[in-house]
KETINU-199571 format. One record per atom (N, C-alpha, C, O): atom name; x, y, z; residue in one letter. Coordinates in nm, 3 decimals. Layout:
// KETINU-199571
+-------+---------+---------+---------+---------+
: atomo :      xx :      yy :      zz : residuo :
+-------+---------+---------+---------+---------+
:    CA :       X :       Y :       Z :       A :
...
+-------+---------+---------+---------+---------+
***
This chain:
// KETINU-199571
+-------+---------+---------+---------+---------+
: atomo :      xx :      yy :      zz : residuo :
+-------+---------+---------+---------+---------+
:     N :  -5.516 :  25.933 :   3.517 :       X :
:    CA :  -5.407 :  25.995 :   3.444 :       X :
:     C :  -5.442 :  26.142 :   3.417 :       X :
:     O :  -5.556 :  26.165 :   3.376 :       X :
:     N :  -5.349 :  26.249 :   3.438 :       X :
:    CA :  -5.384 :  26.375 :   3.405 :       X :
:     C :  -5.368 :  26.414 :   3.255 :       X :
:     O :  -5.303 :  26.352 :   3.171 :       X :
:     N :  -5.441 :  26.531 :   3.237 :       X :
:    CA :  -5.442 :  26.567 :   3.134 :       X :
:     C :  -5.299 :  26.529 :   2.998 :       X :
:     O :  -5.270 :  26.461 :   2.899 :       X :
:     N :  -5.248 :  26.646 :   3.104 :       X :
:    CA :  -5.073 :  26.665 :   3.098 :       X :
:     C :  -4.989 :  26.520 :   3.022 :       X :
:     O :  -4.920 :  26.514 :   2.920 :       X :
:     N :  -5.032 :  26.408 :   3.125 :       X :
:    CA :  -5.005 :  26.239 :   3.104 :       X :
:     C :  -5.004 :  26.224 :   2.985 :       X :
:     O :  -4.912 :  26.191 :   2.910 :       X :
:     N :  -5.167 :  26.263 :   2.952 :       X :
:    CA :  -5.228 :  26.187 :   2.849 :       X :
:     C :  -5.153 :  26.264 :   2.706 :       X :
:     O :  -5.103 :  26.193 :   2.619 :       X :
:     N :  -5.154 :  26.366 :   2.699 :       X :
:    CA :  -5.080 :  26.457 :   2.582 :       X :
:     C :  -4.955 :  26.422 :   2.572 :       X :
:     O :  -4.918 :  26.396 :   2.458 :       X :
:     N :  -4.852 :  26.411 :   2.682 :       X :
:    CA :  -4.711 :  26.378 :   2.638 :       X :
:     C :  -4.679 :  26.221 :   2.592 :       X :
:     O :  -4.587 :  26.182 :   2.520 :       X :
:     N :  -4.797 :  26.133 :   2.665 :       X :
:    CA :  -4.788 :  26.015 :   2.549 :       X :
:     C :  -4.874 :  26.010 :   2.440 :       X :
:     O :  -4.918 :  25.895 :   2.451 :       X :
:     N :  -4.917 :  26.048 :   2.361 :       X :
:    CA :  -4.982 :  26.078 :   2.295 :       X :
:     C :  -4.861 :  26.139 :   2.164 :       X :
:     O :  -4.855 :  26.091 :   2.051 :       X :
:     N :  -4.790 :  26.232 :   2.206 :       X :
:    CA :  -4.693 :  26.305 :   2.156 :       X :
:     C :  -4.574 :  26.185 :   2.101 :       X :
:     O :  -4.538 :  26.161 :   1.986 :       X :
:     N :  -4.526 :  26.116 :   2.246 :       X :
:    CA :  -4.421 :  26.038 :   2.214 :       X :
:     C :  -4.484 :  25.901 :   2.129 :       X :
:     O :  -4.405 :  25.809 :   2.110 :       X :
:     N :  -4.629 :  25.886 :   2.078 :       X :
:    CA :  -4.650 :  25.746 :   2.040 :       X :
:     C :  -4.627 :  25.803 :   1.873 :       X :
:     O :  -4.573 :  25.729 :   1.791 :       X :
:     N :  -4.682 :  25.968 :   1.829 :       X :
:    CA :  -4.682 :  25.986 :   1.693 :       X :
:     C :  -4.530 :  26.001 :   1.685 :       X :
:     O :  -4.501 :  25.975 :   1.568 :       X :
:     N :  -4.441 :  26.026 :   1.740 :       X :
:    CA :  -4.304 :  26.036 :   1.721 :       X :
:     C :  -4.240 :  25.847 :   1.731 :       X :
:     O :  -4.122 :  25.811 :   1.738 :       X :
:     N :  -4.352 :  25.770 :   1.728 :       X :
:    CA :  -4.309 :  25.638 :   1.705 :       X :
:     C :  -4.231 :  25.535 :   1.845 :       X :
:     O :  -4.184 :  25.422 :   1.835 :       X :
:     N :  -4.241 :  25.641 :   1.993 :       X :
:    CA :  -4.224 :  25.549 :   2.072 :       X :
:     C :  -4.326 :  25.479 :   2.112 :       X :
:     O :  -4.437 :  25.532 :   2.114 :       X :
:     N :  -4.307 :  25.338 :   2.154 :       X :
:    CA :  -4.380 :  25.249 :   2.184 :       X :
:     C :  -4.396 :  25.232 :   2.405 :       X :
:     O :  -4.310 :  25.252 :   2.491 :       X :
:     N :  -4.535 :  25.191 :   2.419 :       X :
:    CA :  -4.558 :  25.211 :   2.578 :       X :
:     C :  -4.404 :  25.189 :   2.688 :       X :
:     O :  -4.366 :  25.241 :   2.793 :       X :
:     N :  -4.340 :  25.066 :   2.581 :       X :
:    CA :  -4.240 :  24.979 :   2.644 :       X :
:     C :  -4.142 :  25.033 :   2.646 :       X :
:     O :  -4.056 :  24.977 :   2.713 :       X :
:     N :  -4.106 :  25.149 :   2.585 :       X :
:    CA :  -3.969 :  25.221 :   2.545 :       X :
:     C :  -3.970 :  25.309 :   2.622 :       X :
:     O :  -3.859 :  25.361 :   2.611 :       X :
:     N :  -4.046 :  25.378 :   2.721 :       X :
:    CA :  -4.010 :  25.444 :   2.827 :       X :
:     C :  -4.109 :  25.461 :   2.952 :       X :
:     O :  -4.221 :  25.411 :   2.938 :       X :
:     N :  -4.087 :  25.513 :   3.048 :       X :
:    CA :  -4.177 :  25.574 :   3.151 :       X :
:     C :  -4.147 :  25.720 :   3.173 :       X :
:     O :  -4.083 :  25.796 :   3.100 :       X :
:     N :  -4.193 :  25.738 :   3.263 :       X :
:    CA :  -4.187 :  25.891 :   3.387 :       X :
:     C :  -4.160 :  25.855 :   3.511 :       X :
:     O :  -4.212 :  25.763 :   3.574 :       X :
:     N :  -4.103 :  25.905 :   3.535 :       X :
:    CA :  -4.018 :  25.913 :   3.731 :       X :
:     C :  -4.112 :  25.984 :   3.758 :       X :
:     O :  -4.200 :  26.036 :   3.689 :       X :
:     N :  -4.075 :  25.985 :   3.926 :       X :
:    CA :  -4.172 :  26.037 :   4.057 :       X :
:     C :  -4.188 :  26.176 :   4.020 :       X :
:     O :  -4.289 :  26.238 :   4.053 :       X :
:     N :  -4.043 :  26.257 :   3.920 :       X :
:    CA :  -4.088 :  26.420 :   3.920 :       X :
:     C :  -4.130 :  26.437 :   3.798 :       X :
:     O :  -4.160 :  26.550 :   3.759 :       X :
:     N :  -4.140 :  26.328 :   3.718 :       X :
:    CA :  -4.243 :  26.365 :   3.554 :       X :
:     C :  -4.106 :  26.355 :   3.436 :       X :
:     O :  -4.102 :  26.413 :   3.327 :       X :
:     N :  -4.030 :  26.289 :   3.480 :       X :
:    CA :  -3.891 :  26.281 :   3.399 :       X :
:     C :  -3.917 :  26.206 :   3.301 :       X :
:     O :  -3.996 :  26.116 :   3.331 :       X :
:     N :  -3.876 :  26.206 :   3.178 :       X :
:    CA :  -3.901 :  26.079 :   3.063 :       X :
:     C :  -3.771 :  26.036 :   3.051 :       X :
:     O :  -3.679 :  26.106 :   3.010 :       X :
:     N :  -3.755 :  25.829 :   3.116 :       X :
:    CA :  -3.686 :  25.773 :   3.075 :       X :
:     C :  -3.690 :  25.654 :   2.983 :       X :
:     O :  -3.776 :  25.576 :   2.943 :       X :
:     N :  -3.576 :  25.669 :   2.967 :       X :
:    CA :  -3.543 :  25.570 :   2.793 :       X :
:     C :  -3.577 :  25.395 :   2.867 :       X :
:     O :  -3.490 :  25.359 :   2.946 :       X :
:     N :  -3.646 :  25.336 :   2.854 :       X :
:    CA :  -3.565 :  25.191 :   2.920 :       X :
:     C :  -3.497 :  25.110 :   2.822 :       X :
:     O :  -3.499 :  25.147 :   2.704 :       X :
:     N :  -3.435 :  25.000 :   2.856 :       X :
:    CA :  -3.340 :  24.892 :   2.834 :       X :
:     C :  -3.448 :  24.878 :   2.661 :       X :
:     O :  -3.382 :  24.876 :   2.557 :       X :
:     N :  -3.524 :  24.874 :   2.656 :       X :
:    CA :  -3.654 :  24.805 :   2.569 :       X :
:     C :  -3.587 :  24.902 :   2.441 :       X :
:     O :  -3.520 :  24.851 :   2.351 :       X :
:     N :  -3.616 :  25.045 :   2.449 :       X :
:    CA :  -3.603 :  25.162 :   2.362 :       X :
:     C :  -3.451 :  25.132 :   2.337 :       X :
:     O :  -3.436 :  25.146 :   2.215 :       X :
:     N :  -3.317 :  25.093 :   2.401 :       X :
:    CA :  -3.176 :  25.108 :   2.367 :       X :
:     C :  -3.147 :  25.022 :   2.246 :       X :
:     O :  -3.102 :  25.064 :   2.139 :       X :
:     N :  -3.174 :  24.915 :   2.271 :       X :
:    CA :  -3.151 :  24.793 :   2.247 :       X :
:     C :  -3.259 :  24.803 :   2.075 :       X :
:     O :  -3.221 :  24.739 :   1.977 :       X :
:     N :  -3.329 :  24.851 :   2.073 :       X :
:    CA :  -3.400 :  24.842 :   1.939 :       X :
:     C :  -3.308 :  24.971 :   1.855 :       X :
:     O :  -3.261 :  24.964 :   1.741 :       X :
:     N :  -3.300 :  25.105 :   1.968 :       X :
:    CA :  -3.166 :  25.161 :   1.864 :       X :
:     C :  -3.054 :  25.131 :   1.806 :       X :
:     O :  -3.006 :  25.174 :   1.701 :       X :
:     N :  -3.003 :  25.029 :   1.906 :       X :
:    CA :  -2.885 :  24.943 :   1.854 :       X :
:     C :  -2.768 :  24.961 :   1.896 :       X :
:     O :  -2.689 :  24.867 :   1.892 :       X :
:     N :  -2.734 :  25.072 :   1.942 :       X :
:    CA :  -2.604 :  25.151 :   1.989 :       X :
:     C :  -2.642 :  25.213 :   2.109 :       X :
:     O :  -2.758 :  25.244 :   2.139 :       X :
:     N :  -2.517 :  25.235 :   2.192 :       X :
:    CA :  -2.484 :  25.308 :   2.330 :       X :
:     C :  -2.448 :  25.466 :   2.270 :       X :
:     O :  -2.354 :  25.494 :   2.196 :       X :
:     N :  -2.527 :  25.536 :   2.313 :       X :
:    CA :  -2.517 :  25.697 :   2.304 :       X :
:     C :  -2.410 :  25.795 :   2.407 :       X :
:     O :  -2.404 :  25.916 :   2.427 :       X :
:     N :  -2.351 :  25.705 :   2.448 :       X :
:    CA :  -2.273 :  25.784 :   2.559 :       X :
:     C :  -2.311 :  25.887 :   2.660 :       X :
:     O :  -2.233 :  25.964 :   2.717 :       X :
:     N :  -2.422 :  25.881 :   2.673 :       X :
:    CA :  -2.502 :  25.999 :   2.757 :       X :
:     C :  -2.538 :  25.920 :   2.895 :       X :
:     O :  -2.641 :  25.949 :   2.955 :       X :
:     N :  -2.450 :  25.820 :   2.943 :       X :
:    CA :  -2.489 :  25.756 :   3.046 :       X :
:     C :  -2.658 :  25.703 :   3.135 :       X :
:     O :  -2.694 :  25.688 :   3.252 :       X :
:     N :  -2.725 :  25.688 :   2.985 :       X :
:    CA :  -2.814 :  25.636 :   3.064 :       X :
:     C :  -2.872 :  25.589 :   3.139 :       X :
:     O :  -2.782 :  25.523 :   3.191 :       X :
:     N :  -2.978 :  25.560 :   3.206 :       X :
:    CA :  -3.015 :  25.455 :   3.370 :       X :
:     C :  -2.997 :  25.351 :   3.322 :       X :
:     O :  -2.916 :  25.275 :   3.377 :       X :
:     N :  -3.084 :  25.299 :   3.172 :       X :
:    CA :  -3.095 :  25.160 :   3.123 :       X :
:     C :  -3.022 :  25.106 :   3.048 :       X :
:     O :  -3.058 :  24.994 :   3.011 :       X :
:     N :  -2.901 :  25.155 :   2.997 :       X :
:    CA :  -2.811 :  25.142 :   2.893 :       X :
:     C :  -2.787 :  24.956 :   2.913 :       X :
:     O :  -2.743 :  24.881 :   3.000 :       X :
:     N :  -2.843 :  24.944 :   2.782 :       X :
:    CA :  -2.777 :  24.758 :   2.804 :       X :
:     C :  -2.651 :  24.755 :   2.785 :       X :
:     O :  -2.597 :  24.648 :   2.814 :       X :
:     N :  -2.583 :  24.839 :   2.745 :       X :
:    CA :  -2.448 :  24.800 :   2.710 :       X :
:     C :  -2.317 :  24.816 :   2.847 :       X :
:     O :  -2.210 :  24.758 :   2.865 :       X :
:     N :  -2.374 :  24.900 :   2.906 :       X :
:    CA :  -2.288 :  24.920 :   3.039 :       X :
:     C :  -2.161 :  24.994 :   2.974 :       X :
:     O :  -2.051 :  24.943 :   2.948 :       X :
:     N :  -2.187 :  25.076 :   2.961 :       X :
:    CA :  -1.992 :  25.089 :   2.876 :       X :
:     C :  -1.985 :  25.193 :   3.054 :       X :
:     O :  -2.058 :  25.232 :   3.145 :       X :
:     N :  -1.824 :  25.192 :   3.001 :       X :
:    CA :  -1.727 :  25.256 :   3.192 :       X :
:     C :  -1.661 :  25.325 :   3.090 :       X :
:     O :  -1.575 :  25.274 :   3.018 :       X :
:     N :  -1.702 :  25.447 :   3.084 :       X :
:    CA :  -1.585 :  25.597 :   3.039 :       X :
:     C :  -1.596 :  25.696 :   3.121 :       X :
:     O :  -1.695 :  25.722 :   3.189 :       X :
:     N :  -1.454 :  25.779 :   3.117 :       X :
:    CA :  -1.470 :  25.875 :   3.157 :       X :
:     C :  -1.502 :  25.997 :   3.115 :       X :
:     O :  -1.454 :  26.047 :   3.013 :       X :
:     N :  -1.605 :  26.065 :   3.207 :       X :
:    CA :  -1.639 :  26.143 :   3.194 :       X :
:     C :  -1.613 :  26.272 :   3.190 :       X :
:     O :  -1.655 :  26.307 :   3.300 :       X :
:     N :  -1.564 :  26.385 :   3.128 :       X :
:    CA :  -1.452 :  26.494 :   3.091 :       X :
:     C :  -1.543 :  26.630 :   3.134 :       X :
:     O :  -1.496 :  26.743 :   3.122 :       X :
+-------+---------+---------+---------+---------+
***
């Protein structure tokens, strides 16, 4: 794990996310998963990858 790795989780664990609540994509992206939605409780409308809720709106 690089440096870099190790500091931005490190960052997101004192801000209270947990290992399970997200990853990094192939270009270093931080995503939310299904794990992190679902303990917030609500759909944010920001069309997430993992959104458990699936909502279909349109987008303006």
């Amino acid at each position: 794990m690089k440096i870099n790795d190790q500091i931005r989780k490190n960052n997101l664990k004192m801000k209270g996310y947990a290992e399970e609540d997200y990853y990094f994509d192939k270009v270093g992206i931080l995503v939310l998963t299904a794990k992190y939605h679902e303990k917030r409780g609500y759909c944010c409308k920001k069309l997430c990858k993992h959104c458990p809720w699936q909502h279909k709106y349109e987008v303006v």
